[in-house]
C-alpha positions, 0 to 999 in steps of 0.5 A: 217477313214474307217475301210479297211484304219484302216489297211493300213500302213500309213506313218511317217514323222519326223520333225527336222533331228538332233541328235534324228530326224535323227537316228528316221527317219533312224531307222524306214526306217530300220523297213521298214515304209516310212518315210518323213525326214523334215528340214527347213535347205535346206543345212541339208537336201541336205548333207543328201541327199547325203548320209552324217550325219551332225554330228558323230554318229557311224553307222549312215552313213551305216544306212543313206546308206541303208535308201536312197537305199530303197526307202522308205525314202524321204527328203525335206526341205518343211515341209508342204509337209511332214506333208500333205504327212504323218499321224503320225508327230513326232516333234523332233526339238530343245528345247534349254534353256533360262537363267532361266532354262526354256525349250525354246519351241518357234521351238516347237510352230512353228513346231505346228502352221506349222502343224494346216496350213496343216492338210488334214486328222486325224494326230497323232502328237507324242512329241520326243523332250524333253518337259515340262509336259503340253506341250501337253495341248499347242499343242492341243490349239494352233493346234486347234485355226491355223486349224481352221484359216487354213482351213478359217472362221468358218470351223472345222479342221480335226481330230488329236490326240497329243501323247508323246514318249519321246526319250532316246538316247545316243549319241554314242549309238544312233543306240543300242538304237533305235534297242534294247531299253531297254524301249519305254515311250507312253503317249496318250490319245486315243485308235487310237493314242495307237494302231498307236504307239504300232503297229509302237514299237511292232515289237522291242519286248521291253516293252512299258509302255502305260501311260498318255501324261503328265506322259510320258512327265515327264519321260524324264526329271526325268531319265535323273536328275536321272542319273546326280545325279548318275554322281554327287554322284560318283564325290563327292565320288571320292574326298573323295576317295582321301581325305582318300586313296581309290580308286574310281573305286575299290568303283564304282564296288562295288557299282554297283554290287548291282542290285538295283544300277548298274554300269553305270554312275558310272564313276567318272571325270570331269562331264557331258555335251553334250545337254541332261543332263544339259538342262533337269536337269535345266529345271527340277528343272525350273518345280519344282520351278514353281509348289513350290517344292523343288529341293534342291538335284537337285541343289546340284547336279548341283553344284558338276558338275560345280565344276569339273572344279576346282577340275581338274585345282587344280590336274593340278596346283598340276602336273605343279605347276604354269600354266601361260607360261606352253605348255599343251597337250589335249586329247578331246574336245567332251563332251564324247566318240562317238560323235562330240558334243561339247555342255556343253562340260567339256572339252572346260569348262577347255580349256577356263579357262586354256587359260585365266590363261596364258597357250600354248594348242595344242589340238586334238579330233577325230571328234570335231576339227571343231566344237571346231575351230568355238567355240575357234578359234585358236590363234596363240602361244596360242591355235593350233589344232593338227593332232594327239594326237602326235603332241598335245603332243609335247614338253608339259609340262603335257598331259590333257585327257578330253575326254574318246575315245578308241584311246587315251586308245591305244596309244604308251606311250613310244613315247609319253614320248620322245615327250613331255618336261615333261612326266606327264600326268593328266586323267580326265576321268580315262581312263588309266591304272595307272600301264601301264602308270607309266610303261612308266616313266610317273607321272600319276594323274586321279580322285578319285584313290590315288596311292598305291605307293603314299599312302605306301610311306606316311605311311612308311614316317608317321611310321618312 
């Protein structure tokens, strides 16, 4: 590369346009990069094209709006033409996980072998996927064994660096988090890549921890155990909490007030979910055992986040007493607020089990209905999908909340209490205020938080 192109603005391309490629593509389009967006899925990119996310992710569609009307965003479902047409690749396809806990690299592998076929000049191919440490070192093998297949016998393949900025998008937050990120993570392994990837993020005023690839690699994973292991230990400590007559939101704030702690990922309920926390946690503890370290707190706290599910069923059978023959109203069906990502979803967790244990569900979700439809189909007198949280109320005999979205927090609770048979309502998510709601003639359970009248009725029945 001459010195006078060092300084042209070369052009991005984003391989893979789901929850992270997408908001990636979209993000840098704001920043004022031309961007390629690429997909092998020919009906994914012509809704795009259309000006219409394939998944919920608030301001996404405005981005999405503006992104087409600059001009500076192409889309293709040819991704050899976005890797010939760009400089700097960042693969954000799927790493999905295999029954071992292992990290399914094979679309990554592909996305490469598509990359090494049509190198036409010095690429800078950038992991924003979510990898294993190590998968650099298989990048740069398998691109330099396919380019030099690529470009015929015996014919050297051009110049390319591989580099490592992980993501760390929530979803629900996935636009804050691209425009005022609290960190960028860049591993590379030259002063080219480095001076790409600062010159793309410095413009965010943010800090940029400069490390190596596989140090970066690693990162993703151990913030993502790391907070898992928050939800967990906050799970476990709302159990005691109603073990002894505490309140765990009450503990939570006290905990978080620390600066060394923090609040968030505090909240104590029913576990998560979605496509991060439980893929990377296992595939990190997969990594761990493979190199004969112990993962034992990391098993741990696995297990408390499959236990959710019984400690919520108990609380439920608490309220209603048996469950079979019993018409339950639920409230949520994504895995958290914000999103329509059903994936490790704890709600659909408890939905099959509470439909395998005899119950009638009419359920309702602001934007996971479709996907949750093509999950657990509806079945007639068992399971209904319902236009509003309303009509999942009707004639129940308990209202489930497992999932925390703000219109839920809203809802006339008065109407509620008429519509259903039984007025108890079981909060998964300690959403609700437990004075408004019992205000409202309702019997309120949530998790972690003993009720004061409950507990001073106990003590006055223990004095006596």
């Amino acid at each position: 590369m001459s010195d006078k192109s060092s300084y042209q603005k070369p052009r991005i391309a984003v391989l893979g346009l789901g929850h992270v490629g997408l908001p990636t593509a979209l993000g840098f389009v704001e920043l004022g990069w031309e961007v390629i967006g690429a997909d092998d899925d020919a009906s994914k990119v012509a809704m795009i094209q259309s000006g219409k996310a394939p998944f919920c992710e608030p301001g996404l569609d405005d981005l999405l709006a503006r992104g087409l009307a600059s001009g500076r965003l192409t889309l293709v479902h040819c991704v050899e033409e976005a890797v010939r047409g760009a400089t700097i690749l960042f693969v954000c396809v799927g790493t999905p996980q295999k029954d071992t806990g292992e990290a399914d690299l094979s679309q990554v592998e592909a996305i490469v072998r598509t990359i090494a076929c049509n190198l036409n000049g010095y690429k800078l191919i950038v992991e924003k996927s979510t990898v294993p440490a190590i998968t650099a070192q298989w990048i740069k093998k398998t691109l330099a064994r396919f380019a030099k297949l690529g470009n015929g016998p015996g014919k050297l393949h051009p110049e390319f660096d591989v580099a490592s900025n992980p993501e760390f998008l929530q979803e629900g937050k996935a636009l804050e988090n691209i425009f005022r990120p609290d960190r960028v993570v860049v591993g590379v392994e030259s002063e080219r890549a480095r001076a790409l990837l600062e010159r793309l993020y410095r413009p965010l005023n943010c800090p940029i921890l400069l490390t190596d690839v596989r140090t970066a690699e690693l990162t993703k994973h151990a913030a993502n155990a790391f907070l898992s292991t928050k939800i967990s230990f906050i799970n476990m400590v709302a159990d005691i909490c109603e073990a002894v007559g505490a309140d765990v939101t009450q503990v939570a704030a006290g905990v978080g007030l620390d600066p060394r702690i923090g609040r968030e990922f505090l909240n104590a309920g029913i576990g998560f979910g979605g496509y991060c926390f439980p893929k990377d946690l296992r595939a990190f503890m997969y990594l761990a055992r493979e190199h004969g370290v112990d993962c034992g707190l990391l098993a741990e706290v696995e297990k408390i986040n499959l236990r959710r599910t019984e400690v919520f069923l108990k609380k439920v059978r608490h309220a209603v007493w048996v469950l079979r023959g019993k018409t339950m109203g639920v409230l949520g069906l994504a895995f958290k607020g914000g999103t329509d990502d059903i994936r490790e979803s704890p709600a659909l967790h408890i939905i099959k089990a509470l439909l395998e244990e005899g119950v009638q569900l009419r359920v309702h979700d602001p934007q996971a209905m479709e996907a949750s439809r093509q999950e657990i189909p509806p079945q007639a007198g068992r399971l209904e999908y319902c236009s509003s949280p309303y009509e999942a109320a009707r004639e129940a005999d308990a209202l489930l909340i497992l999932t925390e979205w703000q219109e839920y927090r809203d809802l006339d609770f008065r109407r509620l209490n008429e519509l259903m048979e039984v007025p108890v309502i079981v909060d998964g998510r300690n959403l609700l205020n437990p004075e408004i709601v019992r205000a409202s003639g309702f019997e309120y359970l949530c998790m972690g938080r003993y009720d004061v009248a409950e507990r001073t009725a106990t003590a006055v029945e223990n004095a006596s």
